[in-house]
PAGU-678197 format. One record per residue (C-alpha): residue number from 1; x, y, z. Coordinates in steps of 0.5 Angstrom, whole numbers, padded with zeros to 4 digits. Each point is the difference from the previous one (the first is absolute). Last residue first. Layout:
BEGIN
[NUM; [X; Y; Z]];
...
//
This chain:
BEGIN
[337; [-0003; -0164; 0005]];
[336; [-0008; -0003; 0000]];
[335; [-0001; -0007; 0000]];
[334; [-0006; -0003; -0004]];
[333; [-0003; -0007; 0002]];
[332; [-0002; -0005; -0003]];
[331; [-0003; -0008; 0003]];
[330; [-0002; -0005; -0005]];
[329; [-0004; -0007; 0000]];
[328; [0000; -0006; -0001]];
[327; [0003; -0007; 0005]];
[326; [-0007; 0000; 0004]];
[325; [-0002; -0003; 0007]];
[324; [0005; 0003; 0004]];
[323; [0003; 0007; -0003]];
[322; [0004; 0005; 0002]];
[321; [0003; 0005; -0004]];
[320; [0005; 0004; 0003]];
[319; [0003; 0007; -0001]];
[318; [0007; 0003; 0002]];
[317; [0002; 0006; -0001]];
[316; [0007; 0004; 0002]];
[315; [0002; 0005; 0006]];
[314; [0005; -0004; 0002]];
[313; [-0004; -0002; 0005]];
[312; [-0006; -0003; -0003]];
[311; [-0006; 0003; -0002]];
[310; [-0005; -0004; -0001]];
[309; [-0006; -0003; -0005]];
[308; [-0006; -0005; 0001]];
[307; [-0004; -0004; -0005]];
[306; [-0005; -0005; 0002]];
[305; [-0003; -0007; -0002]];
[304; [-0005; -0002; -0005]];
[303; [-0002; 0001; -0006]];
[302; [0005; 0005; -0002]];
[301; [0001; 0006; -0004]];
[300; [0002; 0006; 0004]];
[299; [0003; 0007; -0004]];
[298; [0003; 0006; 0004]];
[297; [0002; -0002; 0006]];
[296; [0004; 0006; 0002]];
[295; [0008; 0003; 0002]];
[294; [0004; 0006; 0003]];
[293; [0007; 0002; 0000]];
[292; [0003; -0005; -0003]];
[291; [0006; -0005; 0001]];
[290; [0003; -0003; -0005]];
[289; [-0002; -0007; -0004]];
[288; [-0005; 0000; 0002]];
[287; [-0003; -0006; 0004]];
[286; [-0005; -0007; -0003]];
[285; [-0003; -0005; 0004]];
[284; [-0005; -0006; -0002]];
[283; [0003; -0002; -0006]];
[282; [-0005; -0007; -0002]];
[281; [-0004; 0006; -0002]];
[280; [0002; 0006; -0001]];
[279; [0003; 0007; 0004]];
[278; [0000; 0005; -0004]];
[277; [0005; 0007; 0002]];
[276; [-0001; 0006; -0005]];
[275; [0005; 0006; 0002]];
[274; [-0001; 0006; -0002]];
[273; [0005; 0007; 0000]];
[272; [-0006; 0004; -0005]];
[271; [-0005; 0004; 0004]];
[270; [0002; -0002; 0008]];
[269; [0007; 0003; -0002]];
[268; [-0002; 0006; -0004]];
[267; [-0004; 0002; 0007]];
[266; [-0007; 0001; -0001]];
[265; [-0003; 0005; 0006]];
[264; [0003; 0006; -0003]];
[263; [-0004; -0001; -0007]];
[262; [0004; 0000; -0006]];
[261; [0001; 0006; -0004]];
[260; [0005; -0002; -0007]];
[259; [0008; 0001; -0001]];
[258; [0000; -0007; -0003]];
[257; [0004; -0002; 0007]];
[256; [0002; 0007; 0003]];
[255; [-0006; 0000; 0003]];
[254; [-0004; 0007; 0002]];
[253; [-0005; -0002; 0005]];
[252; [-0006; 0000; 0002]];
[251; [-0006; 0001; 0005]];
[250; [-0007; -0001; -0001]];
[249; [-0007; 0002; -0001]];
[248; [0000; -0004; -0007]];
[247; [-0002; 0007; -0003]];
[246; [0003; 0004; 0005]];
[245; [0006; -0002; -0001]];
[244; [0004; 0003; 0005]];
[243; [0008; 0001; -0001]];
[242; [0007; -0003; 0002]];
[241; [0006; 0002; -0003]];
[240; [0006; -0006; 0000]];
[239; [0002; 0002; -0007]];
[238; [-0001; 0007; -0002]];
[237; [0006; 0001; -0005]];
[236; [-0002; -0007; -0003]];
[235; [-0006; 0002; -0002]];
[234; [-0007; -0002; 0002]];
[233; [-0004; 0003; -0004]];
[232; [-0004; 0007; 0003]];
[231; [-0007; 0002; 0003]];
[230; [0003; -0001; 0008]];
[229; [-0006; -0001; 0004]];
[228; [0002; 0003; 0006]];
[227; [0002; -0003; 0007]];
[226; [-0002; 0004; 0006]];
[225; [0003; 0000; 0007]];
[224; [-0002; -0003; 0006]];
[223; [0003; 0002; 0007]];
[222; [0006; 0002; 0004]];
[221; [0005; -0001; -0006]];
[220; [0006; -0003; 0000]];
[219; [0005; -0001; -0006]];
[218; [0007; -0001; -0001]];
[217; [-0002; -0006; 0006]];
[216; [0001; 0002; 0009]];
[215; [0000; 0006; 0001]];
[214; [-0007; 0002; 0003]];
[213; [0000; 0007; 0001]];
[212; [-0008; 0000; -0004]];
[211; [-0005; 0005; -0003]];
[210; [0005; -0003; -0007]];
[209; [0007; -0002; 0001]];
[208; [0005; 0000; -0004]];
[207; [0007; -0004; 0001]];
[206; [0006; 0003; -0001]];
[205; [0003; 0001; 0006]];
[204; [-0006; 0004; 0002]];
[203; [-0005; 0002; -0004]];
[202; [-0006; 0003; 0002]];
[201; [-0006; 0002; -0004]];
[200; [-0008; 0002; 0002]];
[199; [0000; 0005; -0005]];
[198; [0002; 0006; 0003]];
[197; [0006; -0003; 0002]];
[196; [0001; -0005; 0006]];
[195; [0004; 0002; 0007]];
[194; [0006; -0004; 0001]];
[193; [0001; -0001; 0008]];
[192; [0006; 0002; 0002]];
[191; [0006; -0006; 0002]];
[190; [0003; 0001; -0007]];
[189; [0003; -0005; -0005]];
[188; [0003; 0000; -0007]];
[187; [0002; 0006; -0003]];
[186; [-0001; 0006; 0006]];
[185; [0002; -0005; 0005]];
[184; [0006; 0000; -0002]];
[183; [0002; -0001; 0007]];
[182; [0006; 0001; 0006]];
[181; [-0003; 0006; 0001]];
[180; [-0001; 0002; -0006]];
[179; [0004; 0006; 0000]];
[178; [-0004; 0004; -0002]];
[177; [0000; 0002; -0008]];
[176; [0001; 0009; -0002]];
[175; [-0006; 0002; -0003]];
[174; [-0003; 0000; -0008]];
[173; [-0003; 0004; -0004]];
[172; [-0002; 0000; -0007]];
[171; [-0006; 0006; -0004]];
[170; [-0002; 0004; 0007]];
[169; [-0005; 0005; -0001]];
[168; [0003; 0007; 0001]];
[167; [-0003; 0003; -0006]];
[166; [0005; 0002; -0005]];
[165; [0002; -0008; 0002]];
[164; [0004; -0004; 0005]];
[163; [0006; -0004; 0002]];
[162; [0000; -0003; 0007]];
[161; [0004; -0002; 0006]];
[160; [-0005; -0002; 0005]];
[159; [0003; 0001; 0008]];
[158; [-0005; -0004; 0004]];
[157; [-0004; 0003; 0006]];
[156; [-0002; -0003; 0007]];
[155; [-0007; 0001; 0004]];
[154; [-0002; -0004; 0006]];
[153; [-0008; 0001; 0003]];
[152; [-0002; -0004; 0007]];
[151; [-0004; -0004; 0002]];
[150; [-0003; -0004; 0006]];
[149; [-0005; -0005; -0001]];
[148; [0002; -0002; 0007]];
[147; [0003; -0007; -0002]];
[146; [0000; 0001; -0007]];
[145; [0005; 0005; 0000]];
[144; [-0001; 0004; -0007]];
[143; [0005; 0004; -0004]];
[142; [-0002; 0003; -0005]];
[141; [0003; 0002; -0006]];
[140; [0002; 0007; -0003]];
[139; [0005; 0001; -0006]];
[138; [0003; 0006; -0004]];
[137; [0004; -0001; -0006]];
[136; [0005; 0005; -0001]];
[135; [0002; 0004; -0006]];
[134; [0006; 0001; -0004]];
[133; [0002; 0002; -0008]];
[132; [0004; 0006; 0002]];
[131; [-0005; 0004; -0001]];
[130; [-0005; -0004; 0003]];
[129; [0004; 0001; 0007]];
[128; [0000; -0004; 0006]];
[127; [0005; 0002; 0006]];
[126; [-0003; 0007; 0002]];
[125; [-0005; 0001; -0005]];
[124; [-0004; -0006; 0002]];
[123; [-0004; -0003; -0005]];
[122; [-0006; -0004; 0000]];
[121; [-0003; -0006; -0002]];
[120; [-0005; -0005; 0003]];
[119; [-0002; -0005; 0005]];
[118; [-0004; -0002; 0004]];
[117; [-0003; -0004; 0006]];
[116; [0004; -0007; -0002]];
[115; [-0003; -0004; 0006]];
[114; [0004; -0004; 0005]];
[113; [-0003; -0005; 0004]];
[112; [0002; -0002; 0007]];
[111; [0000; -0006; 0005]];
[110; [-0001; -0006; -0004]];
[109; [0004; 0003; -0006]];
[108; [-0002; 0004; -0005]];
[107; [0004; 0003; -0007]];
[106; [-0003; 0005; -0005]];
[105; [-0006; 0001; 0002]];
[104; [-0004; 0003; -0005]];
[103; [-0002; 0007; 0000]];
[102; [0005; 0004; -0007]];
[101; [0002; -0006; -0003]];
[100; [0006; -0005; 0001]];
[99; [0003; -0005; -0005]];
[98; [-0004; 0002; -0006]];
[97; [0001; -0004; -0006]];
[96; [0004; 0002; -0008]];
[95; [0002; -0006; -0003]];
[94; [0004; -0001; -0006]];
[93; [0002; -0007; -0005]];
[92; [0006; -0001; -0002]];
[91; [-0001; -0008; 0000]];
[90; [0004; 0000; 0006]];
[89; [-0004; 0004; 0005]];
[88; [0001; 0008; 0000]];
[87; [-0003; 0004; 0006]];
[86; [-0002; 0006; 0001]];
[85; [-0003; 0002; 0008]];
[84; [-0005; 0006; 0001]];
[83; [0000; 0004; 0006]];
[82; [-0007; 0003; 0001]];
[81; [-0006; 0005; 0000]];
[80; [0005; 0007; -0003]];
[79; [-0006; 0005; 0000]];
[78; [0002; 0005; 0005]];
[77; [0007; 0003; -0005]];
[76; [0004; 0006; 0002]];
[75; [0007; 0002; -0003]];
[74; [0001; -0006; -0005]];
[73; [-0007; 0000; -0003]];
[72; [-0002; -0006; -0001]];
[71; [0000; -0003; -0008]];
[70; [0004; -0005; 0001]];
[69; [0001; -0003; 0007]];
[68; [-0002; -0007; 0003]];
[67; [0002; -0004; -0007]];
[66; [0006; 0005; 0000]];
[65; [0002; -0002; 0006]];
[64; [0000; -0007; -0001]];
[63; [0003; 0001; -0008]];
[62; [0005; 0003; 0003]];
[61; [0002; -0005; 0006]];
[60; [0003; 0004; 0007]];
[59; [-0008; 0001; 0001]];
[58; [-0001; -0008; 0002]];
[57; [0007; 0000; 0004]];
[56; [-0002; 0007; 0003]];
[55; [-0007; -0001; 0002]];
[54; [0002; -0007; 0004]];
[53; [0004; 0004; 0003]];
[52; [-0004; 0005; 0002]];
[51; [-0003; -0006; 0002]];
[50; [0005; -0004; 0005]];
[49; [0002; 0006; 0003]];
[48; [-0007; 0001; 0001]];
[47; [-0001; -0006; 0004]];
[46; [0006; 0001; 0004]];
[45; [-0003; 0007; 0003]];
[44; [-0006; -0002; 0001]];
[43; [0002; -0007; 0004]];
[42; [0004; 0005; 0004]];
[41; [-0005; 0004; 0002]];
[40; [-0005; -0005; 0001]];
[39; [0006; -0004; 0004]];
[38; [0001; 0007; 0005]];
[37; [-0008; 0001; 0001]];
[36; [0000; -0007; 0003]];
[35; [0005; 0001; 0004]];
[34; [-0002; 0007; 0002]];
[33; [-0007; -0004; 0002]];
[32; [0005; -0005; 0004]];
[31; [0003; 0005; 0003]];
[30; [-0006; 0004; 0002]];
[29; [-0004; -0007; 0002]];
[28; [0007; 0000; 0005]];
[27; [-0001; 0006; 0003]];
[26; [-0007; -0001; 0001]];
[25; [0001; -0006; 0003]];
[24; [0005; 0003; 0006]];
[23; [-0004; 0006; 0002]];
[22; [-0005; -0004; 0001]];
[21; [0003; -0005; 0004]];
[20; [0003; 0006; 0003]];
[19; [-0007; 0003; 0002]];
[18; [-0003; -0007; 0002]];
[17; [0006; -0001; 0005]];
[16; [-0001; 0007; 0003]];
[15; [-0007; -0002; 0000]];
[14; [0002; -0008; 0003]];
[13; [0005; 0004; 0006]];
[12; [-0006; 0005; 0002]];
[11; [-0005; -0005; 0001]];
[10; [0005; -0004; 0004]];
[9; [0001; 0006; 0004]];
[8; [-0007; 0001; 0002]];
[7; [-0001; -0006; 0002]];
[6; [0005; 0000; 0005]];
[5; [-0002; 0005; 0002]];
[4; [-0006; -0002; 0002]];
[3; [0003; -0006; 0003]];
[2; [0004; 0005; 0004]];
[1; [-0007; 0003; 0003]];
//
């Protein structure tokens, strides 16, 4: 009867354990969760800091505003679709591009995604008056945790100073500049995903783009592209252009020699900086006098005997004529700058 009890004590003791552990564990997978929960917070609220202002810097720009604003109506305006960035490079030349359109993710990482869900242009009566040449910009991104699919929808305001008409449309506007975090980032650089315009352009750093967010030459495109067939002389001011000359079925290009159409594939130097290398019996070896790019056995007058040519090292030509039973004959050769 002892033993039994013994028993029975032992079961008590390892349920009374099990409770605890249990107790304990869920009390740890609670704090790990509101830990969780705590870094995605944080991570959101950091995130939109650096967004908003993001926004500011763009906006700060007039022409930038502008870009993404005329025409709207100050007071309450749905069809804003984007944030547009203007640019001018070295030569004078103006671009106008979206940095942030209404549903595309405008940053990721490994573990969230962010999503401009909206934005529009509404006053608040109470600290934004049309009448005073004020209005708010209204934004809603989504934040999603990819770890549980968890989202949640973050909405911010930007104050936009504007001028408007008789019909409360916005003719300039501007918004006070962030603080840049440490950045220009609304000149230069930027960590967010640039999206493309409605035709597929991106800019950035002022190379273009094209169907791609490759980087890395003036122009990149993901893709073909179409050349024309140019129906004009080749002037001095289009020198360089390319065209498709559909009589020839090939591509040429505007030269600034003689002002002609060349085809594409026949360099200039492969036209008329030449080289005539002639190795003649008794001489059996001849070398150009400089290097050159490229060269060919022409002409073979001989007997007997054979005609070789090497590059040398220094890049120029050597052609050798090579005789045992006959002392005519002559080698040429055509060397190409």
């Amino acid at each position: 009867m002892k033993l039994l009890n013994n028993k029975g004590s032992i079961i008590i003791q390892a349920l009374i354990s099990i409770a605890i552990f249990s107790v304990v564990s869920a009390s740890i997978i609670r704090l790990l969760q509101m830990q969780n929960n705590l870094s995605a917070k944080t991570t959101e609220q950091f995130e939109m800091i650096y967004f908003v202002d993001e926004i500011r810097n763009i906006l700060s720009d007039p022409n930038a505003c502008k870009e993404t604003f005329t025409s709207k109506n100050a007071r309450r305006d749905m069809s804003a679709t984007s944030i547009n960035q203007v640019i001018e490079d070295e030569f004078g030349e103006i671009y106008s591009f979206e940095i942030f359109s209404k549903g595309s993710i405008i940053k990721r990482s490994e573990f969230w995604t962010l999503t401009l869900s909206n934005l529009y242009l509404q006053s608040d009566d109470q600290e934004s008056s049309i009448d005073f040449g004020t209005t708010f910009l209204h934004l809603e991104v989504e934040f999603k945790d990819l770890r549980n699919n968890r989202t949640h929808l973050l909405k911010r305001r930007v104050k936009i100073f504007a001028s408007i008409d008789n019909a409360e449309k916005i003719q300039t506007c501007y918004s006070n500049r962030g603080i840049g975090l440490g950045k220009d980032i609304s000149k230069k650089t930027s960590p967010w995903n640039r999206t493309p315009d409605t035709k597929g352009h991106y800019i950035n750093q002022r190379n273009l783009s094209i169907k791609t967010q490759k980087n890395s030459a003036s122009i990149n495109i993901g893709g073909s592209f179409r050349v024309g067939d140019l129906d004009s002389s080749c002037l001095k001011e289009i020198v360089g252009a390319i065209r498709y000359n559909p009589n020839s079925d090939k591509l040429e290009v505007c030269s600034e020699r003689n002002y002609i159409w060349r085809e594409l594939n026949e360099p200039i130097a492969f036209q008329e900086r030449t080289y005539a290398l002639r190795a003649t019996l008794p001489i059996k070896l001849a070398t150009t006098p400089r290097p050159f790019k490229y060269c060919s056995i022409t002409y073979k007058n001989y007997d007997t005997g054979t005609c070789s040519l090497e590059r040398l090292e220094d890049g120029k030509w050597r052609l050798t004529h090579e005789s045992s039973k006959s002392n005519f004959g002559s080698c040429e050769a055509t060397c190409y700058q």
